[in-house]
C-alpha positions as CSV (number, residue, x, y, z in Angstrom):
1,X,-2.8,-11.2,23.8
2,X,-4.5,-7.8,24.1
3,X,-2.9,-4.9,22.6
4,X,-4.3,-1.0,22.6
5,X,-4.6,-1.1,19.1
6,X,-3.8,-3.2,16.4
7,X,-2.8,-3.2,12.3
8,X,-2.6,-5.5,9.6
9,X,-0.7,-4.5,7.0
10,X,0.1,-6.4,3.7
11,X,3.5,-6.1,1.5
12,X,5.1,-5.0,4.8
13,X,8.5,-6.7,3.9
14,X,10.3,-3.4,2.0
15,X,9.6,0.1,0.8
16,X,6.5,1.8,2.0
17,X,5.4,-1.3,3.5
18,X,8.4,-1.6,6.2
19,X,8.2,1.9,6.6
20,X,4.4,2.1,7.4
21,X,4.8,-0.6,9.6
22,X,8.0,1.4,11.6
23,X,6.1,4.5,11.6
24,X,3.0,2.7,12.9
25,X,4.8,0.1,15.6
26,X,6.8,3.8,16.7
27,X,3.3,4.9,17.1
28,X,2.4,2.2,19.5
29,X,0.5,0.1,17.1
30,X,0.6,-3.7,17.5
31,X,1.2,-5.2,14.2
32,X,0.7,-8.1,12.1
33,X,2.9,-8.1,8.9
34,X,2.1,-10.2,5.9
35,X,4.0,-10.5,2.6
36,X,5.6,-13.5,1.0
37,X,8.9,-13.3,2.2
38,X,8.9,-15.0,5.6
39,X,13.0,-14.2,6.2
40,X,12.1,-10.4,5.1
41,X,9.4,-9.8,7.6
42,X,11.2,-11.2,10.3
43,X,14.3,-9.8,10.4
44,X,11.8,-6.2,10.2
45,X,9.5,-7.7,13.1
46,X,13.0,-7.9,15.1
47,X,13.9,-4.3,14.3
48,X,10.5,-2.9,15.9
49,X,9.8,-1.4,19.5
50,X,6.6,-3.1,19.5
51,X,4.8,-6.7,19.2
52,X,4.5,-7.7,15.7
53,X,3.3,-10.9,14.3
54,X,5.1,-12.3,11.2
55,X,2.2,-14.1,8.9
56,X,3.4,-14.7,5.8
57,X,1.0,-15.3,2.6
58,X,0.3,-14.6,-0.3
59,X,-2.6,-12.6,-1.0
60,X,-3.2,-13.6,-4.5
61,X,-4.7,-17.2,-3.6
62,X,-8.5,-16.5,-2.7
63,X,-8.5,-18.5,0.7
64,X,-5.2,-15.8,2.5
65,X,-7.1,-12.7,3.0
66,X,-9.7,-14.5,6.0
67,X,-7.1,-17.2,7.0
68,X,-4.4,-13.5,7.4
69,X,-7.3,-11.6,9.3
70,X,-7.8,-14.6,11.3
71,X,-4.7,-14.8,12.3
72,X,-4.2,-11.9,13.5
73,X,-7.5,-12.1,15.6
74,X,-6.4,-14.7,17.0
75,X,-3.4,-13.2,17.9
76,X,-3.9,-10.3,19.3
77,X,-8.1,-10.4,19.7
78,X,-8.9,-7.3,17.8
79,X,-8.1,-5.5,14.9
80,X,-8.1,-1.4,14.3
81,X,-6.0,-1.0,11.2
82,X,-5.9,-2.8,7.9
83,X,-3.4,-1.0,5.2
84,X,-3.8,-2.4,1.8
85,X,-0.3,-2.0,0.5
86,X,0.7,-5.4,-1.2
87,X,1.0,-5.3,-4.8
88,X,3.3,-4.4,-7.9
89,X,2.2,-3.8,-11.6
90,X,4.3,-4.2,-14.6
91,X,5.1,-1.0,-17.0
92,X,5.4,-1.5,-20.3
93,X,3.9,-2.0,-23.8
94,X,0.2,-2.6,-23.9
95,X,-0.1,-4.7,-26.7
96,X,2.9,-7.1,-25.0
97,X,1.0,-7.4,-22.0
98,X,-1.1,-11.0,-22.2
99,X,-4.1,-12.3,-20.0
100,X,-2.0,-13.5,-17.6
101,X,0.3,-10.4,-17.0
102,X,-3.7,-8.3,-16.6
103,X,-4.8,-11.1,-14.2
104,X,-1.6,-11.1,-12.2
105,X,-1.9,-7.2,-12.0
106,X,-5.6,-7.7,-10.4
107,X,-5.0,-11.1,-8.8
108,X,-2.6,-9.3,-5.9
109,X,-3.3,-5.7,-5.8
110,X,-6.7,-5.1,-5.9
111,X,-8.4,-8.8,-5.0
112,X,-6.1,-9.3,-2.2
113,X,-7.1,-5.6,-1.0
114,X,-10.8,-6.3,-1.5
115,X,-10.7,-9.9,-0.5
116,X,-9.0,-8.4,2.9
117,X,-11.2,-5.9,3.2
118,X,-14.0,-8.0,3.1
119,X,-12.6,-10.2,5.9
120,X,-11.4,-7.6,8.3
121,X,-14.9,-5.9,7.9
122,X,-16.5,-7.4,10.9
123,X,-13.7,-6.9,13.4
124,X,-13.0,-2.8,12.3
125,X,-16.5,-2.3,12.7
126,X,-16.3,-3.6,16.0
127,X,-13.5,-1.4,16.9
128,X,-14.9,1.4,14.7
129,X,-11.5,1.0,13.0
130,X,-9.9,2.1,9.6
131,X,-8.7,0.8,6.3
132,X,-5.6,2.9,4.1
133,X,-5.5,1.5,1.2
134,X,-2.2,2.4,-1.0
135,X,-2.8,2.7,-4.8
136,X,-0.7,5.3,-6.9
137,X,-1.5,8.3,-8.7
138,X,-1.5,6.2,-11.9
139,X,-4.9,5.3,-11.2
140,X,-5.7,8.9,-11.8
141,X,-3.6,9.8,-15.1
142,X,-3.5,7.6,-17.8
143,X,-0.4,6.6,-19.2
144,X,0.7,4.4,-22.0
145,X,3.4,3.1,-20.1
146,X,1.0,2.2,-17.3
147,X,-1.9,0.4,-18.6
148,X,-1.8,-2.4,-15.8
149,X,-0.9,-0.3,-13.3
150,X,-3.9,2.8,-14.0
151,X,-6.2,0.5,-14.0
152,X,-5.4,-1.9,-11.1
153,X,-4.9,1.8,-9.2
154,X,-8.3,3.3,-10.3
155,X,-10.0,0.4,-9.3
156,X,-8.7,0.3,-5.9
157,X,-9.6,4.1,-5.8
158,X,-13.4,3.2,-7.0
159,X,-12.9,1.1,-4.1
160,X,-12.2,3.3,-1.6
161,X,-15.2,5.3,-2.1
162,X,-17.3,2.6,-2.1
163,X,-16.2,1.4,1.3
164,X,-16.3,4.6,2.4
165,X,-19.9,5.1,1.7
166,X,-20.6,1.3,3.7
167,X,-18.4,2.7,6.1
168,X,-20.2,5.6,7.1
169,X,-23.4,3.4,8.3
170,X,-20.8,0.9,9.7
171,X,-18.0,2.8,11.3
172,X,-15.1,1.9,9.5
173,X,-13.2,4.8,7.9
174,X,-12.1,4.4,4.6
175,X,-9.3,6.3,2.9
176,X,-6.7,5.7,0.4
177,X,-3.3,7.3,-0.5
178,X,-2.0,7.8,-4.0
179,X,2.0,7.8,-4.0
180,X,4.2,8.6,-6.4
181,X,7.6,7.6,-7.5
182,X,9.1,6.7,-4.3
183,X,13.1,5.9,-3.7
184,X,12.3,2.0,-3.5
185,X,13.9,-0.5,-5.3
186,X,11.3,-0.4,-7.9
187,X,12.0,3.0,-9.1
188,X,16.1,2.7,-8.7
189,X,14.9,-0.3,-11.3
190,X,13.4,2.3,-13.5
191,X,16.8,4.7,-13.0
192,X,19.1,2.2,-14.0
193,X,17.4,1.4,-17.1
194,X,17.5,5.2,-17.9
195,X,21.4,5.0,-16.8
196,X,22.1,2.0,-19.6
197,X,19.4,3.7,-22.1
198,X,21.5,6.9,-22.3
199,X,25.2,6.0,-21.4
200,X,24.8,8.0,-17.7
201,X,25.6,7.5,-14.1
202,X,23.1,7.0,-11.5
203,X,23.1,9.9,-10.4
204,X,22.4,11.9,-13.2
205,X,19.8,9.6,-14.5
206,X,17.7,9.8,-10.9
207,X,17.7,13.7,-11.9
208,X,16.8,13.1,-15.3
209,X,14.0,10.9,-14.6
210,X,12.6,13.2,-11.6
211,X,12.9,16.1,-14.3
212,X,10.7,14.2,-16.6
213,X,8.0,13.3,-14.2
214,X,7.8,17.4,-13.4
215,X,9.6,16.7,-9.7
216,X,12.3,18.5,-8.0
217,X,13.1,14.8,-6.0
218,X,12.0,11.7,-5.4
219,X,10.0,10.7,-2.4
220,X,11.0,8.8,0.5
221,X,8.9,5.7,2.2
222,X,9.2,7.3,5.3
223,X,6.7,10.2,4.1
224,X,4.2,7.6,2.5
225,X,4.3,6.1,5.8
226,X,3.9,9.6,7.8
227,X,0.6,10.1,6.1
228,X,-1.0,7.0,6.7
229,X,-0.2,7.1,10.1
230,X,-1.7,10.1,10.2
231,X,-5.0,8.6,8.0
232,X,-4.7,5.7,10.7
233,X,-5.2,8.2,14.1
234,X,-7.8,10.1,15.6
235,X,-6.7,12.9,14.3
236,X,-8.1,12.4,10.7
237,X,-11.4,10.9,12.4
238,X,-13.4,13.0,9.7
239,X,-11.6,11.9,6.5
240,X,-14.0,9.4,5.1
241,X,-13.6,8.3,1.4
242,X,-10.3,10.8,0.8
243,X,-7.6,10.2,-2.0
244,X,-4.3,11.7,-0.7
245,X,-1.8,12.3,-3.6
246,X,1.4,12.4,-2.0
247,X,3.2,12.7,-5.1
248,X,5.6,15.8,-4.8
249,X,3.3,18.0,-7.3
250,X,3.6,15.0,-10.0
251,X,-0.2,15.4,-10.3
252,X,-1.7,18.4,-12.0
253,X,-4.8,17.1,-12.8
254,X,-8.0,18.3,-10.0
């Protein structure tokens, strides 16, 4: 099958995954959609005006990354687009954290990005494609809270400019965007727990927690997904190596 253009895009099955892969399939983008819900991805593959291949995997056992970019090869013969979005990091205590919680932090975000970066190299410099790669603006302010999480998200940012630079002699752009607390179920998580902790109601504990991250709202997935598309066109054909904080003004650092 031969399609105009065509993305791969990793923890597509909810939040900013599904809606990167609606905004991009809206776009015209063929799409292959990998996370490790099978039931999750298809019933989002059925919602989409475009072709999209269901493969799922999961990107934190060394062989996925080629066997997923040689899937979707074989799918659809070429590939344009790889968004690196899989991946959630724990918050909490540093000193609670053990090996295992710090190698499960790595093991899916940032060596299932790079080992699917690696693998999709050859076919997006073919089609002088792109990678977006999604980290969070953790990786650029410490937190105490966030120890996993900053450093999984600063790697993957030291990343991106280092791809960037290979990219320039090979023709692959490189970019990454930073988000920050977005209306997913992860942060409704995070509101709850405020709720309980204080004896409030939703509602009041979604304000209190966007007051104490310095925000008048939360974001939506919709506008994570708007700016990769946009990272993903021609129109951004001279962003090479750029962090996009997309973070409502959480981020006051330069």
């Amino acid at each position: 099958m031969s399609a105009a253009r065509v993305a791969l895009v990793s923890g597509a099955s909810r939040g900013i995954g599904a809606a990167i892969a609606r905004e991009l399939s809206a776009a015209g983008v063929a799409l292959a959609l990998t996370a490790r819900s099978r039931d999750e991805l298809e019933a989002l593959a059925a919602q989409l005006p475009g072709p999209a291949r269901v493969l799922a995997g999961d990107l934190s056992v060394p062989a996925a990354a080629a066997q997923l970019v040689q899937a979707t090869l074989a799918e659809y013969g070429r590939l344009d687009i790889l968004v690196n979005n899989a991946g959630a990091t724990p918050r909490g205590d540093f000193l609670a954290f053990s090996d295992a919680d710090w190698e499960a932090g790595f093991g899916l975000k940032f060596f299932g990005a790079m080992r699917l970066c690696r693998a999709a190299w050859p076919a997006l410099a073919q089609s002088r494609g792109c990678i977006v790669n999604i980290a969070g603006i953790g990786g650029r302010t410490g937190n105490a809270e966030f120890a996993i999480g900053g450093a999984v998200n600063a790697a993957l940012l030291n990343l991106t400019k280092a791809l960037a630079d290979r990219g320039v002699r090979d023709g692959v752009r490189v970019n990454a965007v930073n988000p920050s607390s977005i209306a997913t179920g992860r942060t409704q998580v995070r509101i709850d727990a405020l709720a309980r902790e204080r004896g409030i109601d939703r509602a009041q504990a979604a304000q209190a927690l966007a007051a104490q991250l310095g925000v008048a709202r939360f974001g939506e997935p919709a506008e994570i997904a708007r700016v990769v598309a946009f990272l993903a066109s021609d129109a951004a054909s001279y962003m090479q190596g750029a962090i996009v904080d997309v973070d409502g003004g959480q981020t006051r650092t330069l």
